[in-house]
N, C-alpha and C positions, 0 to 999 in steps of 0.2 A: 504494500500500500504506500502510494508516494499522493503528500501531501503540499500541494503550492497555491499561495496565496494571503489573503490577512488571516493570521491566527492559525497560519499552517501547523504550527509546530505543536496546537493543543489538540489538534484531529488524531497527532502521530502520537501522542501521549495515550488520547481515549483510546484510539485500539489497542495501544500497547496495552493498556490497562485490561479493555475490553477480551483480547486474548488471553489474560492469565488468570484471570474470573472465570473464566470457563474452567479452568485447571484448577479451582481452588489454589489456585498461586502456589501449587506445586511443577516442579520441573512440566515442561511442553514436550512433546512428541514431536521428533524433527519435523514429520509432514503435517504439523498441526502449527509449526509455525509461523506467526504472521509477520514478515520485514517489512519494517517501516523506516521511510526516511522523510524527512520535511524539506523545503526548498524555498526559504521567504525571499533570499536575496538575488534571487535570479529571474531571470524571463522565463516566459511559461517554456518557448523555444529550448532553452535547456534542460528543463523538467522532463520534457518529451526526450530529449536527447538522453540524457539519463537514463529516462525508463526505457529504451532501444536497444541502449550499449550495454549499459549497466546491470539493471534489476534481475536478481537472478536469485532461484528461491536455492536452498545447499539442499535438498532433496527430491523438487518436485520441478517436471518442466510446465513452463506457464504457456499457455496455447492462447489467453484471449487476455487483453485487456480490456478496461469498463474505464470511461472515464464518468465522474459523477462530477455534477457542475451544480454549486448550491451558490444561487444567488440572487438578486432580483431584477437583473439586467437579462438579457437574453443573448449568449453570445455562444451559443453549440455548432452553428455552423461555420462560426470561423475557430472553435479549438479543434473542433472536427478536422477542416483543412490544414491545421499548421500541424497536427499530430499524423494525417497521412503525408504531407510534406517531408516530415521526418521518418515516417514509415520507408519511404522511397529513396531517400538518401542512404538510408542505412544498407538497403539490401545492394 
């Protein structure tokens, strides 16, 4: 789960949190766990670059990302485009 935006780094705390509540806050099962990273000081362009090159779970391959867009503005068809932008560059 990569987190970008205002108040990114409190989204990457609640899952963090949110995944170890499920475990009674005992040890997580490799394929149960959730990597979080936050990204307040960058362009969204990098975030996506990130989650392209980067995000990689240590036991599971990741086949689909979601992007979830919470806000009050309307802006999904242009992170749509800038996220297959860098879809395309990447391969």
């Amino acid at each position: 789960m990569m987190a970008w935006g205002l108040k990114c780094s409190d989204w990457d705390s609640s899952v963090d949190e949110a995944n170890l509540a499920i475990f009674d806050y005992r040890e997580i099962p490799d394929n149960d766990q959730v990597i979080t990273t936050w990204h307040a000081n960058e362009p969204l362009v990098e975030a996506f670059e990130f989650s392209e090159r980067w995000a990689k779970h240590p036991s599971l391959q990741i086949e689909r990302t979601f992007i979830v867009h919470i806000t009050e503005d309307g802006r999904a068809a242009e992170l749509l485009k800038t996220f297959r932008a860098v879809q395309e560059k990447a391969d």
